[in-house]
N, C-alpha and C positions, 0 to 999 in steps of 0.2 A: 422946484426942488427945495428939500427945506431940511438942511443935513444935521439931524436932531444925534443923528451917531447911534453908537451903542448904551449909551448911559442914558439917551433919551427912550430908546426902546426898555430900557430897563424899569424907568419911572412911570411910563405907560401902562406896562406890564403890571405894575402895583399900584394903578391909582384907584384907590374903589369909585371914584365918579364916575369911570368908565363900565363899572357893574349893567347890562341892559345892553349895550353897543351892538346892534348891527350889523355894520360896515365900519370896515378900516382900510386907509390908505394912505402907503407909507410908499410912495413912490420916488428910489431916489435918496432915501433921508440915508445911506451909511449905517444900517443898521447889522452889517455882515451877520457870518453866523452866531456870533453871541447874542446880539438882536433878536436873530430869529428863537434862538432858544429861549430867551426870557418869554418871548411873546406863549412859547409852545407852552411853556409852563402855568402858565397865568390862568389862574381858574377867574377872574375879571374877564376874562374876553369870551368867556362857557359859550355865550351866544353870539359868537358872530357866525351871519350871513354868506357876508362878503370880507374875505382876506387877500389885499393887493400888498406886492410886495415887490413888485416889479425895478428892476435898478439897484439890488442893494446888496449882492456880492455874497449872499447867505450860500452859495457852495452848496455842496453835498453835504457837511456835518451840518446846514441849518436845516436842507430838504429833510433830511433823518429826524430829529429835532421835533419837527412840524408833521412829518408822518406818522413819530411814536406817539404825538399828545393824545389825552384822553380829553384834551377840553376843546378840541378842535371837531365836535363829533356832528353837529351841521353846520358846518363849511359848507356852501353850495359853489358858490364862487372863489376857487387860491388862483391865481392870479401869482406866477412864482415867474417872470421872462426874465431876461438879462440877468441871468443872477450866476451863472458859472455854475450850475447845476449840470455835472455831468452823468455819467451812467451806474455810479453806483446809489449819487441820490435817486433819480429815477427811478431801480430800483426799489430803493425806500420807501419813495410813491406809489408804486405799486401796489406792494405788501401792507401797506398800511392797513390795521386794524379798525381805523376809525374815520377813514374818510368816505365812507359807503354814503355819505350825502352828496358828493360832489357832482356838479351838472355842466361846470364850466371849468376845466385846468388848463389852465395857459401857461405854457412855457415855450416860447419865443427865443429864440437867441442862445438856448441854452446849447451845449454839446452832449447828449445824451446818447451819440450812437444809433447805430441800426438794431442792438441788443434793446436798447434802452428805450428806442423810441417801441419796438414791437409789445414788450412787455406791460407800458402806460399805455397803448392803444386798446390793449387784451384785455387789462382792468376798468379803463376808462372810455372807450370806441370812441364815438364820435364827441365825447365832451371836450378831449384833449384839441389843445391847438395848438400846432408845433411852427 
């Protein structure tokens, strides 16, 4: 774990030497949901692959956040467990406009409910891991 916080997702979010990236994993580091939203905003991360985010408290307003981005549009891999995600982020996940890449969402640990979890199965089938 390496608890970079909020202010370190924030300079992530704006560093152009991450231009190109990937994969990212931020597992653990504190980055709740102001974290997450820096990251949803960041047109530096346009290309990631793989988004882990496992451990880091981003809630329902970070799941929302990371459902509404437009630069999150091949995500194969979010990687969202432990993170207090309940049923109206799920929700969120669902509905998303722009995660139609996703092959693998992982959310572990989260409280999403029998609502929540039917909805991200509906969207997601078998990508979802609850």
């Amino acid at each position: 774990m390496n608890p970079i916080g909020i202010e370190g997702a924030r300079k992530l979010a704006s560093s152009s030497t991450l231009e190109g990236l990937e994969s990212l994993f931020l597992l653990g580091c504190g980055i709740e949901a102001e974290g997450a939203k820096a990251l949803a905003r960041s047109r530096v991360l346009s290309r990631l692959r793989v988004l882990a985010l496992s451990g880091n408290s981003v809630g329902g307003r970070g799941a929302r956040a990371l459902a509404a981005s437009s630069h999150l549009e091949v995500v194969e891999t979010l990687d969202l467990s432990a993170n207090e995600i309940g049923p109206h982020g799920a929700k969120a996940l669902a509905n998303s406009p722009t995660l139609g890449s996703v092959t693998a969402l992982e959310m572990y640990g989260n409280q999403v409910g029998d609502e929540g979890e039917r909805i991200l199965r509906r969207r997601f089938g078998s990508a979802l891991k609850l």
